[in-house]
C-alpha positions, -999 to 999 in steps of 0.1 A, spaced: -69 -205 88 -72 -169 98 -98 -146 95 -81 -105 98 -120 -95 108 -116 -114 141 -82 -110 147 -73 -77 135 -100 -68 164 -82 -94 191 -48 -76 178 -55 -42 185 -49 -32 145 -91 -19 131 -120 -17 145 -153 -5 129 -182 16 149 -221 18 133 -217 62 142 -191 63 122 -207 38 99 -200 5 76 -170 3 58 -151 30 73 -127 13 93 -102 31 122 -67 22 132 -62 16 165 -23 21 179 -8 -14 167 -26 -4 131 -16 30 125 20 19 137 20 -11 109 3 18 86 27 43 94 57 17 88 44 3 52 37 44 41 69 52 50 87 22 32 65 28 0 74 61 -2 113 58 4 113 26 -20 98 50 -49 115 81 -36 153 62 -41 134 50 -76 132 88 -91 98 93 -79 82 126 -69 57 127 -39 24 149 -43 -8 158 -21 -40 160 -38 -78 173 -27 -102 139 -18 -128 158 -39 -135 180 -68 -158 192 -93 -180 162 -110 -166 180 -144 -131 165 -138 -148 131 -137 -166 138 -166 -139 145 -186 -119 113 -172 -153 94 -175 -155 82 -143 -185 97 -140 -201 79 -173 -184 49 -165 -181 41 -126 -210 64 -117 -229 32 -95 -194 29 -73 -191 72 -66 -204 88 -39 -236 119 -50 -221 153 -56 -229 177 -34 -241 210 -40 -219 230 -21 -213 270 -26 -250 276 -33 -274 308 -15 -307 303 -2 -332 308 -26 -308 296 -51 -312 263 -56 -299 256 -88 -261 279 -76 -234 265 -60 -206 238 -75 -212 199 -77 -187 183 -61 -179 148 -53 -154 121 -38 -128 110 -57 -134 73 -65 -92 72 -84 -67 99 -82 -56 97 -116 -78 129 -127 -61 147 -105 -21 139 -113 -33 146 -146 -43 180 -140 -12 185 -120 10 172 -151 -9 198 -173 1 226 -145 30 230 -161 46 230 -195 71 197 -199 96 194 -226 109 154 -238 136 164 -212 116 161 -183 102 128 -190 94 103 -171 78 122 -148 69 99 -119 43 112 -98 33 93 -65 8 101 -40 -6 78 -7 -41 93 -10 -77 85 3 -100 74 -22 -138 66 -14 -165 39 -34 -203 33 -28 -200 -2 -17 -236 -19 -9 -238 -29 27 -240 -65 18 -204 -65 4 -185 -49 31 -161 -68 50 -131 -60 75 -101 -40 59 -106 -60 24 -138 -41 11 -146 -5 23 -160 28 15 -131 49 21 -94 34 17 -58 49 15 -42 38 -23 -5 39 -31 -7 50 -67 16 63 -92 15 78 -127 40 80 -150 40 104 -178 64 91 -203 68 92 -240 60 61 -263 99 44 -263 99 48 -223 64 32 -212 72 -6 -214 106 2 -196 84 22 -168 61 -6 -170 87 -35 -166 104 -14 -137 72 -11 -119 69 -48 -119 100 -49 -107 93 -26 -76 66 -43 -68 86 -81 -62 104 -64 -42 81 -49 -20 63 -86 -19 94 -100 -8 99 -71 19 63 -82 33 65 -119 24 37 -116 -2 37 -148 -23 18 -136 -55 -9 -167 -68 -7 -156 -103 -3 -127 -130 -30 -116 -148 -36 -94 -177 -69 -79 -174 -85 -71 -209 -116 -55 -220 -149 -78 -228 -176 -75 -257 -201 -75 -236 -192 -43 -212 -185 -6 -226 -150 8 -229 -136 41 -240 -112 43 -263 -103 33 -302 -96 0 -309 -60 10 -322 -53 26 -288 -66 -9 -265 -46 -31 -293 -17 -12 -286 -17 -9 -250 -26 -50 -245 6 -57 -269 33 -33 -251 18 -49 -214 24 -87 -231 59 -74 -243 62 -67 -206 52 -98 -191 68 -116 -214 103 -95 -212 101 -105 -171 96 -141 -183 65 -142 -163 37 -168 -169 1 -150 -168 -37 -157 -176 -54 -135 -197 -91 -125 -181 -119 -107 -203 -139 -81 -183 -112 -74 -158 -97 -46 -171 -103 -5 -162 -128 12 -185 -102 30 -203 -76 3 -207 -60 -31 -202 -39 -39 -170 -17 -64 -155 -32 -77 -119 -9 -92 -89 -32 -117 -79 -24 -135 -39 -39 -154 -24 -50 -153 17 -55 -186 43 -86 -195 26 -76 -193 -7 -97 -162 -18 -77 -144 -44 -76 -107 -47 -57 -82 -69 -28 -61 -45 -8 -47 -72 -16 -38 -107 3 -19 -137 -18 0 -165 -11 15 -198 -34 42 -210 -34 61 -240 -68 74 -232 -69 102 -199 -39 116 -219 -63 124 -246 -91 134 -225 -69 164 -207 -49 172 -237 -18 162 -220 14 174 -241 52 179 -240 79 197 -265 99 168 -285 130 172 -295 117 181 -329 101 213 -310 64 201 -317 38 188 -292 33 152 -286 9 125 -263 28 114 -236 19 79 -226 4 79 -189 15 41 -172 -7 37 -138 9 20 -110 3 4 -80 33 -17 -56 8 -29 -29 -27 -17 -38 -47 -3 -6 -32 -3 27 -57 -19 41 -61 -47 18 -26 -53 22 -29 -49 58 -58 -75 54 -41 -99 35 -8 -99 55 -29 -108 88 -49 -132 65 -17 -151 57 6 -143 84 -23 -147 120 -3 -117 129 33 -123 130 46 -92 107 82 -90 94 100 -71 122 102 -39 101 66 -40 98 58 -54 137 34 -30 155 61 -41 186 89 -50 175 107 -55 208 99 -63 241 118 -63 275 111 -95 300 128 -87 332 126 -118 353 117 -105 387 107 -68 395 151 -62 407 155 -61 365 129 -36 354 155 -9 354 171 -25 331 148 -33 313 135 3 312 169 13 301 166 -10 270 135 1 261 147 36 261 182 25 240 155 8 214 137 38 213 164 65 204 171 43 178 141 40 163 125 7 175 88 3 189 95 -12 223 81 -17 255 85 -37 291 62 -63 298 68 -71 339 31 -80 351 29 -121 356 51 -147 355 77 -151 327 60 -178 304 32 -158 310 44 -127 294 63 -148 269 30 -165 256 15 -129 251 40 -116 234 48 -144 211 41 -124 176 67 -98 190 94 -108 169 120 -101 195 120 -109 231 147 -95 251 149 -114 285 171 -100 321 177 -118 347 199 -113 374 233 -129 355 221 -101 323 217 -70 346 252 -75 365 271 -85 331 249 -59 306 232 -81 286 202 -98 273 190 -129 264 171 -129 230 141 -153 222 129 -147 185 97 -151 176 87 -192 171 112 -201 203 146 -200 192 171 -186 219 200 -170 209 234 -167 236 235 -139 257 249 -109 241 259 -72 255 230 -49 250 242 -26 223 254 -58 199 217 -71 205 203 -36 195 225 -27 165 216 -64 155 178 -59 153 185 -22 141 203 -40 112 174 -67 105 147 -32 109 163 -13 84 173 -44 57 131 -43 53 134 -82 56 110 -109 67 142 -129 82 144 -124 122 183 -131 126 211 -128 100 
């Protein structure tokens, strides 16, 4: 069983400081290289997909979150406005403003920007953005809960007819990404609202949202458990639940359908009929939070990342100190072509091949490899493979890199 608190330390991924203070976790180099590397493959999986990339502001007037009702509903989780703006003597001047605890207020006042006509939709709008919650102290653990965390989210602005299909495509994107990072999803749940807790909304509008996301689970022949209480205050959702080593479950990728911030910001477009209509706003999500996907992937993995993914991804073993050049050459061939490599020549080979043993591709030189040009590859768990010039080993794990695969060797 693994524990990503511990060993994301050991690994050189997060650490945590009390100045900067609980909750606010910092990537070290083998992090922000596995942060950098999932961002990057996020974005060019919903780029080729018809998405558009946006930037947004962390923080804005509490009025926006009044009018999303974040602020009536989710108040306890946001962070105190501050007063900012304000002369002295003037206590009551100035703005409010606060941290965003969702960035759906905002794509929604960047959809009302500008005028949209039927023609223009689906708009998909994506954004990796920072979003920040008031956790209590007590609840605060590693990458998995934090105060501040970096959310691939998406919002689709669609029209009635297109938001199952937006829905059932975002499913869709988001097996494939759990296949690209070996995420085994437990189960599928659709998260509704509960008697007991208060929701926005009409009736009608929940009613019709919960049907179109059954239609949806149902149209992907999925089995799913239906949980009351779980869903977001202003509508139902379907939750990718997995699982990590100890069998904790946690939501990494949901899929909403809301009827409601639409309303709230008066969101429109021109029909065909030239009148104005409610688009239908589907939120989205492929792998949550970095870092709870970070989390859960060190959870389940102890480390040993798909190779696209690998903080290292190669590393150089020249037996003796006569093949470090070499190996330096190697390194510097991997490099150019896009690969995180390195040379490891301090201690004795079994040495270096113990520490490196989550690198998913060892690339050992002795004296037979250096005279004929080759290497000897050792993927990660042991196997050795023949030896093979250097450029067909390179263009081999160049290949594996960019197929975004968990498999070492095809």
């Amino acid at each position: 069983m693994y524990d990503h608190r511990k060993l994301g330390r050991e690994l050189g991924i997060f650490e945590t400081d009390p100045l900067i203070g609980g909750g606010l976790p910092f990537w070290l180099p083998a992090g922000a290289a596995i942060r950098h590397a999932l961002e990057e493959y996020v974005r060019e999986l919903e780029r080729k997909a018809g998405y558009q990339h946006v930037y947004s502001p962390v923080l804005a007037k509490r009025e926006l979150y009044e009018r999303s009702c974040h602020w009536q509903h989710y108040r306890d989780g946001m962070y105190p406005p501050m007063t900012v703006g304000s002369e002295a003597g003037d206590p009551g001047g100035g703005e409010q403003m606060v941290l965003r605890p969702s960035l759906c207020p905002h794509h929604a006042v960047m959809y009302r920007s500008r005028a949209h006509s039927y023609r223009d939709l689906p708009l998909r709008m994506a954004e990796l953005g920072g979003q920040y919650r008031s956790e209590l102290s007590g609840v605060l653990g590693g990458l998995t809960r934090v105060r501040g965390m970096q959310l691939n989210d998406a919002h689709i602005f669609c029209t009635l007819d297109q938001a199952a299909a937006e829905a059932s495509m975002a499913l869709a994107m988001i097996g494939q990404a759990h296949r690209a990072l070996g995420v085994e999803p437990a189960r599928y749940r659709l998260s509704l609202a509960s008697a007991s807790a208060k929701y926005v909304g009409s009736p009608q509008m929940w009613d019709r949202a919960t049907a179109m996301l059954r239609d949806v689970l149902a149209g992907e022949g999925l089995d799913y458990d239906t949980e009351e209480g779980e869903a977001a205050f202003y509508g139902p959702k379907i939750d990718v639940q997995a699982a990590d080593s100890a069998e904790r479950e946690a939501s990494i990728a949901t899929v909403q359908i809301d009827f409601y911030q639409p309303e709230r910001f008066a969101l429109d477009y021109t029909g065909s009929d030239g009148a104005r209509h409610r688009p239908v706003m589907v939120h989205r999500s492929i792998v949550g939070s970095i870092e709870r996907a970070v989390a859960h992937l060190i959870d389940t993995t102890g480390g040993a990342f798909p190779p696209w993914l690998a903080p290292l991804q190669l590393v150089a073993l020249p037996i003796t100190d006569t093949e470090v050049p070499q190996a330096e050459e190697l390194v510097r061939a991997a490099i150019d072509q896009g690969l995180r490599a390195e040379v490891s020549s301090d201690g004795s080979l079994g040495a270096r091949i113990r520490a490196h043993r989550l690198v998913p591709y060892q690339a050992v030189i002795g004296a037979s490899e250096a005279a004929a040009g080759e290497v000897s590859i050792r993927l990660r768990g042991g196997r050795k493979l023949p030896p093979m010039t250097v450029g067909a080993a390179l263009a081999q794990i160049g290949r594996q890199v960019r197929a975004s695969t968990v498999e070492l060797w095809n």
